[in-house]
FIKOLZA-1660 file (N, C-alpha, C; in steps of 0.1 Angstrom, whole numbers, plus 5000, padded with zeros to 4 digits):
% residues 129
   i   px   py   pz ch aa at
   1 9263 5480 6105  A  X  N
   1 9262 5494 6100  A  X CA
   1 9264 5504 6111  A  X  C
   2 9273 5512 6109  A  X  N
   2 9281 5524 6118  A  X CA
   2 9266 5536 6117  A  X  C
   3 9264 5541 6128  A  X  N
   3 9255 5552 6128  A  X CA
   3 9260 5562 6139  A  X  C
   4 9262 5573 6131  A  X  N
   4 9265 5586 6142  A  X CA
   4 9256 5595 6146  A  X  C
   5 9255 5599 6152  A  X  N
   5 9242 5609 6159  A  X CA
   5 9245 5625 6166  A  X  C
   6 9244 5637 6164  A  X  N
   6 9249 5646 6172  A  X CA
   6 9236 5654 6177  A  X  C
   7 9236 5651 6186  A  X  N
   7 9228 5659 6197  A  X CA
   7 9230 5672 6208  A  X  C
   8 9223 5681 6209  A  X  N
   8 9231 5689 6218  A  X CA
   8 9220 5706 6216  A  X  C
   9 9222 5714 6224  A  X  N
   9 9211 5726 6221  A  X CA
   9 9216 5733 6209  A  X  C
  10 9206 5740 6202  A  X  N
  10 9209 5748 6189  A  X CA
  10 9213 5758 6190  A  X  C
  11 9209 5765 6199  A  X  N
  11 9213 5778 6204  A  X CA
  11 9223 5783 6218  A  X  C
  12 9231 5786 6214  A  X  N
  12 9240 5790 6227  A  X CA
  12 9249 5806 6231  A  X  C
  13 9246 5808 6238  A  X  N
  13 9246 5825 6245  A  X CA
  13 9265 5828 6241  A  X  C
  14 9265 5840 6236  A  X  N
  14 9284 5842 6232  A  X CA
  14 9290 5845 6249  A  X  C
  15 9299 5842 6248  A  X  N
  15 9307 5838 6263  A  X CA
  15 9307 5823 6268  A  X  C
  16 9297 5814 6262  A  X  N
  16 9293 5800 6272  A  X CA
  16 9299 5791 6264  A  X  C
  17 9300 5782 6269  A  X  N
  17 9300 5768 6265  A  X CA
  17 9294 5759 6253  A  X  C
  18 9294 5756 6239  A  X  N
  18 9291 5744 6230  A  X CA
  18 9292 5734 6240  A  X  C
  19 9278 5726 6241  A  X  N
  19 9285 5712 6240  A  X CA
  19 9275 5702 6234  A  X  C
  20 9279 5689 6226  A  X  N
  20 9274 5685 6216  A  X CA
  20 9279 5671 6224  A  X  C
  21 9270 5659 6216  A  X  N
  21 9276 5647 6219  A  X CA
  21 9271 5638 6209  A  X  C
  22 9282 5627 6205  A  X  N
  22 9280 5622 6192  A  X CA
  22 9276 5603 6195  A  X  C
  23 9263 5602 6195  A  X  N
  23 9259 5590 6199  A  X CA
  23 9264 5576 6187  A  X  C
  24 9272 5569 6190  A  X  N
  24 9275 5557 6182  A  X CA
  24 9266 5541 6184  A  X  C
  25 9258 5537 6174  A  X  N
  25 9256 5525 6172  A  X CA
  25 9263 5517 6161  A  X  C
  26 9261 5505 6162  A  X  N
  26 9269 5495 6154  A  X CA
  26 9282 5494 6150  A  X  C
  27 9286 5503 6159  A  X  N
  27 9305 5502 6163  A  X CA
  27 9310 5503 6173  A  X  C
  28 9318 5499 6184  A  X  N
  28 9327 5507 6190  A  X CA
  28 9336 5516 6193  A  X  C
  29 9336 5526 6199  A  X  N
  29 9341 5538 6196  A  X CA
  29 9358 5533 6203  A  X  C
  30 9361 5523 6211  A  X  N
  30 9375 5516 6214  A  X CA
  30 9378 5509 6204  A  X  C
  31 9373 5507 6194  A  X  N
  31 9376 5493 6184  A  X CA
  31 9389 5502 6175  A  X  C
  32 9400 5493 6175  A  X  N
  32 9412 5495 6166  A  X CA
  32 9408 5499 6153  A  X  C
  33 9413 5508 6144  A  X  N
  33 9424 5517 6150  A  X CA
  33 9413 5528 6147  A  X  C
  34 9406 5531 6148  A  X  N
  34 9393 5540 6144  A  X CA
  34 9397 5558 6152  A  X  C
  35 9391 5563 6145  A  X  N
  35 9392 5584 6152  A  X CA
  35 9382 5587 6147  A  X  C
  36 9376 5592 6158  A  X  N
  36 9362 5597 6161  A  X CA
  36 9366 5611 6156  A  X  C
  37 9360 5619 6147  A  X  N
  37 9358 5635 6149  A  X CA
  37 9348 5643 6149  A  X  C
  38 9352 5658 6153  A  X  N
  38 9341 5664 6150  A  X CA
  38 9343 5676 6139  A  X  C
  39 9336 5678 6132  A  X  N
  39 9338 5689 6121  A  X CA
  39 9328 5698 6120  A  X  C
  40 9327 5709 6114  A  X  N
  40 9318 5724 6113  A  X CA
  40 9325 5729 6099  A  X  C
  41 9309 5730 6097  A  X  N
  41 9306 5742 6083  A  X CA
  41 9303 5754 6086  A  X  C
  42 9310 5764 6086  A  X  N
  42 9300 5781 6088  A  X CA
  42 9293 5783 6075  A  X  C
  43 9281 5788 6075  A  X  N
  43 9275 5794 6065  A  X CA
  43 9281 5799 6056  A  X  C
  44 9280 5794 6043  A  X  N
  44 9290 5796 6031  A  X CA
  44 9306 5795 6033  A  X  C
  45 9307 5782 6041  A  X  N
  45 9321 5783 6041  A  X CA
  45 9322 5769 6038  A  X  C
  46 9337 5762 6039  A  X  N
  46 9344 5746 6035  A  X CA
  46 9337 5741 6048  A  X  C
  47 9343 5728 6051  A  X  N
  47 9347 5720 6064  A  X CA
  47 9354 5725 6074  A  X  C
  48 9356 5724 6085  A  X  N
  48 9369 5725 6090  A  X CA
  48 9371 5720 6101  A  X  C
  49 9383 5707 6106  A  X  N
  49 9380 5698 6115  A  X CA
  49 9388 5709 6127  A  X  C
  50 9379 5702 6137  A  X  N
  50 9383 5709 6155  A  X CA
  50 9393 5699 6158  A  X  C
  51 9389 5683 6159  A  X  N
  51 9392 5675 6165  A  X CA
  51 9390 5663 6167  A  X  C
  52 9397 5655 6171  A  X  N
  52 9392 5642 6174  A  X CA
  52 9397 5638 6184  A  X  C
  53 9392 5623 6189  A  X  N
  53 9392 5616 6202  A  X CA
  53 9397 5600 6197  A  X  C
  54 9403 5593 6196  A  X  N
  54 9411 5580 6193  A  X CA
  54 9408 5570 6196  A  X  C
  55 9406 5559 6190  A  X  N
  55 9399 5546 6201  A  X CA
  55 9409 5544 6210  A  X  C
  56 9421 5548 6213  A  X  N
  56 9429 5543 6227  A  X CA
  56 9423 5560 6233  A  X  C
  57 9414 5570 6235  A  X  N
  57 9413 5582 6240  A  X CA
  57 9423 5594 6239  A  X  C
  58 9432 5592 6235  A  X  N
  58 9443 5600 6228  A  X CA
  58 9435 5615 6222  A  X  C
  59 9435 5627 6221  A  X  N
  59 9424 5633 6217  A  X CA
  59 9439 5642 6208  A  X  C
  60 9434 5652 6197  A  X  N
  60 9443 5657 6190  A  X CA
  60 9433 5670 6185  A  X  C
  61 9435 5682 6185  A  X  N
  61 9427 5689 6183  A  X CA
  61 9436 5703 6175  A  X  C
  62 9425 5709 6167  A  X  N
  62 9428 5719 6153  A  X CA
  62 9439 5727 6164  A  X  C
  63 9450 5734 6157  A  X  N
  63 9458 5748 6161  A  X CA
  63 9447 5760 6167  A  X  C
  64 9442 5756 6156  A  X  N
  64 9430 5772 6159  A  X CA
  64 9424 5772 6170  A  X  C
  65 9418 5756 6169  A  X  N
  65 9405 5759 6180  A  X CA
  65 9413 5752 6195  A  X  C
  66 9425 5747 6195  A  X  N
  66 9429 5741 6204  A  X CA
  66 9429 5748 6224  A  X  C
  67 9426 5757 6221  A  X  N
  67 9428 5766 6236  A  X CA
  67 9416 5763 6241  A  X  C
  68 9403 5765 6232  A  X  N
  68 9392 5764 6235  A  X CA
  68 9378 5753 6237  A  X  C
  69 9390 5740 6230  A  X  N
  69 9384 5729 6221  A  X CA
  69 9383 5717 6239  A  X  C
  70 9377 5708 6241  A  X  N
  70 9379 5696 6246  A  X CA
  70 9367 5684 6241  A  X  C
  71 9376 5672 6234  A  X  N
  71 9365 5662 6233  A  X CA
  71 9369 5652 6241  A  X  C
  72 9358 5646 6247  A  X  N
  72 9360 5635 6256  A  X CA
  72 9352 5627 6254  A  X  C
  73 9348 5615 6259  A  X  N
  73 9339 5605 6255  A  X CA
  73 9336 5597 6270  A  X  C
  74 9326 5587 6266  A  X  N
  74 9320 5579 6275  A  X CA
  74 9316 5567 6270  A  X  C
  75 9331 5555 6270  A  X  N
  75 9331 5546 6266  A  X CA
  75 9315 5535 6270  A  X  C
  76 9309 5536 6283  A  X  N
  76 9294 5533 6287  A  X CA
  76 9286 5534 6275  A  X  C
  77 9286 5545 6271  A  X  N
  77 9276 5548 6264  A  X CA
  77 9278 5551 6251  A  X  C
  78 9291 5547 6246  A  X  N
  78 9294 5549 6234  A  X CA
  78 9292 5559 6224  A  X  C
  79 9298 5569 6233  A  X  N
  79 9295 5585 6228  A  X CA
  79 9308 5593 6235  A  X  C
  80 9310 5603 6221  A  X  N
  80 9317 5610 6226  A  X CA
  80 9312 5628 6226  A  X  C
  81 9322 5634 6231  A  X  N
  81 9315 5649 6233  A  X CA
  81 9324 5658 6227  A  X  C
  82 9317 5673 6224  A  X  N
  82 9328 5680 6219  A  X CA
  82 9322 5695 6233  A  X  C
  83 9333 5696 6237  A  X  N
  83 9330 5714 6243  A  X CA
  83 9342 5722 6237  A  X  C
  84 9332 5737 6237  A  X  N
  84 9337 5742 6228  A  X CA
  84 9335 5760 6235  A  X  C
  85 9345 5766 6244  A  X  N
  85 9339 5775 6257  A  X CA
  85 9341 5787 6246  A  X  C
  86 9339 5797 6254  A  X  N
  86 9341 5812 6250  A  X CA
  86 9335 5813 6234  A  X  C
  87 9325 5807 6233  A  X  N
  87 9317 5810 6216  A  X CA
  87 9314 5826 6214  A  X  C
  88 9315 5826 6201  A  X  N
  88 9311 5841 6194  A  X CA
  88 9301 5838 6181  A  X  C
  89 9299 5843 6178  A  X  N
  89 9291 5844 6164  A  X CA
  89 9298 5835 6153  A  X  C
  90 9307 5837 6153  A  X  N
  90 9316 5826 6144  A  X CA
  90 9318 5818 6147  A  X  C
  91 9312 5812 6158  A  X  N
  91 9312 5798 6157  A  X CA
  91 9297 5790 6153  A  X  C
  92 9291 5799 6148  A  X  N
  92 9279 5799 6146  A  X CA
  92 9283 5786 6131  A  X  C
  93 9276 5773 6135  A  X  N
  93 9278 5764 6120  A  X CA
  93 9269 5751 6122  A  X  C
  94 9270 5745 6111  A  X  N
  94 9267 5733 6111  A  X CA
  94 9276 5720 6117  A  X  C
  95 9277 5713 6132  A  X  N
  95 9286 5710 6132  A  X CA
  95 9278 5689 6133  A  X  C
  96 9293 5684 6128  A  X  N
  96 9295 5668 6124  A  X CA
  96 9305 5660 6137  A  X  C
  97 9295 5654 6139  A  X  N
  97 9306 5642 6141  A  X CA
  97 9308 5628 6133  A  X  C
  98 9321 5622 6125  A  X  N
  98 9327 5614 6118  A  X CA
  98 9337 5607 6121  A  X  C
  99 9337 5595 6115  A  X  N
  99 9345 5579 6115  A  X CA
  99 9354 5582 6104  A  X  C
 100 9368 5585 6108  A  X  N
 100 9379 5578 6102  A  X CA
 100 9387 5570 6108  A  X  C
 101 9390 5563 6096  A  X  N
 101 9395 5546 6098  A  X CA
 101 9411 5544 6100  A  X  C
 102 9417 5561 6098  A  X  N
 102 9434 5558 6103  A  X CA
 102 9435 5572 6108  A  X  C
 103 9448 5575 6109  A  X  N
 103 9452 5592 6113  A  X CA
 103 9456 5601 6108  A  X  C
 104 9453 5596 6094  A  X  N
 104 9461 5604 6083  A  X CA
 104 9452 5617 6083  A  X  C
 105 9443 5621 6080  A  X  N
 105 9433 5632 6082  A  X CA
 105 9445 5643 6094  A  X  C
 106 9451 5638 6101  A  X  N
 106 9458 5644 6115  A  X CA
 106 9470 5653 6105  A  X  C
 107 9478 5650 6097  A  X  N
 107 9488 5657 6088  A  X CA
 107 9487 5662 6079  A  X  C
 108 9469 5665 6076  A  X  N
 108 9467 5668 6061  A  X CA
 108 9463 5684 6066  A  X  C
 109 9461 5694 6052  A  X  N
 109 9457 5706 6052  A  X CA
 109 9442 5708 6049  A  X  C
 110 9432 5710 6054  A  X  N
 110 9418 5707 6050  A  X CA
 110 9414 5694 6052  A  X  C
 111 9400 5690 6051  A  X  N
 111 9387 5681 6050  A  X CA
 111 9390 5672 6038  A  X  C
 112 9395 5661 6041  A  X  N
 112 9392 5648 6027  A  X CA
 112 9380 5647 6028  A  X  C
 113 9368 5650 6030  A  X  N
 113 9357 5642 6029  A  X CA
 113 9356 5625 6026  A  X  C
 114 9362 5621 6021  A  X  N
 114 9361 5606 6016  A  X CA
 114 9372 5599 6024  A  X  C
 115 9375 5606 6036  A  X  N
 115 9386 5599 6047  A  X CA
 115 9382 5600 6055  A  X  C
 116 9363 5598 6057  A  X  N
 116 9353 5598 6067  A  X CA
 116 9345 5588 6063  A  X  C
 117 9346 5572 6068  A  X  N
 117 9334 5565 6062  A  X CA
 117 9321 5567 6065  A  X  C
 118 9323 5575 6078  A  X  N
 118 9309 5571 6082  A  X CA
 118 9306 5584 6090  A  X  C
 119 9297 5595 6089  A  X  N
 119 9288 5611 6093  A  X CA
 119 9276 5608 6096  A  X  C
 120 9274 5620 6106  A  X  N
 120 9265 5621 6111  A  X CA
 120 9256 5628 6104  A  X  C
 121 9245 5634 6109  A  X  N
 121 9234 5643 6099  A  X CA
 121 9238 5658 6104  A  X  C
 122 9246 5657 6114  A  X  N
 122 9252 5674 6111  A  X CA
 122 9239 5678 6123  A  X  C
 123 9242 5695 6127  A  X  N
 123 9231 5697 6137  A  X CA
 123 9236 5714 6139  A  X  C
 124 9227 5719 6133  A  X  N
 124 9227 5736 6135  A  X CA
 124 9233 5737 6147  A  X  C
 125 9240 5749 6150  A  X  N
 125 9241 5755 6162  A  X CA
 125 9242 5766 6162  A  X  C
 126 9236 5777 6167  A  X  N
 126 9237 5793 6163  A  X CA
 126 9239 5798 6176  A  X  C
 127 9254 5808 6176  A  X  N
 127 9255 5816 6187  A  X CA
 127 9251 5831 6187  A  X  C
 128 9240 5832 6195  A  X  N
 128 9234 5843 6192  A  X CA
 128 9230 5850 6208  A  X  C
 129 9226 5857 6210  A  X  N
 129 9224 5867 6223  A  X CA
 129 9207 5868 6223  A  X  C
% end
């Protein structure tokens, strides 16, 4: 049984740095052909993926958020991370880290939900001053 975890502070100052880290048990985060992501809800809004990290470390990240996006990981500890610099209020969300099982998620427009077997419990983050 795959379990994801997102940990990280809830509150973070606008100008600084997100960073979040998504703890994996009962899988490997190298194991073929698996992509790790991370995804955010804003308050009353859809999904919307930032990015992901590849079991070969390959990382691929949203147009939008790409200037400001880096996920990296730490095959040791079978976790990976998201930073996320220069936050504003709008980045204010609920954010996910999620298991999908191919790349297709990478060519699509929006969140399949059900092209994620396996989520985390999600983890407020509010940018606020």
């Amino acid at each position: 049984q795959v379990q994801l975890q997102e940990s990280g502070p809830g509150l973070v100052k606008p100008s600084q740095t997100l960073s979040l880290t998504c703890t994996v048990s009962g899988g490997s985060i190298t194991t073929n052909y698996y992509y790790w992501s991370w995804i955010r809800q804003p308050p009353g809004k859809g999904l919307e993926w930032m990015g992901a990290i590849a079991y070969s470390g390959s990382t691929y990240y949203s147009p939008s958020l790409k200037s400001r996006t880096s996920i990296s990981r730490d095959t040791s500890k079978n976790q990976f991370t998201l930073q996320l610099s220069s936050v504003t209020p709008e980045d204010t969300a609920v954010y996910y880290c999620a298991r999908a099982s191919d790349a297709g998620f990478l060519r699509r427009v929006g969140v399949r939900p059900d092209e994620y077997d396996y989520w985390g419990q999600g983890t407020q983050v509010t940018v606020s001053s």
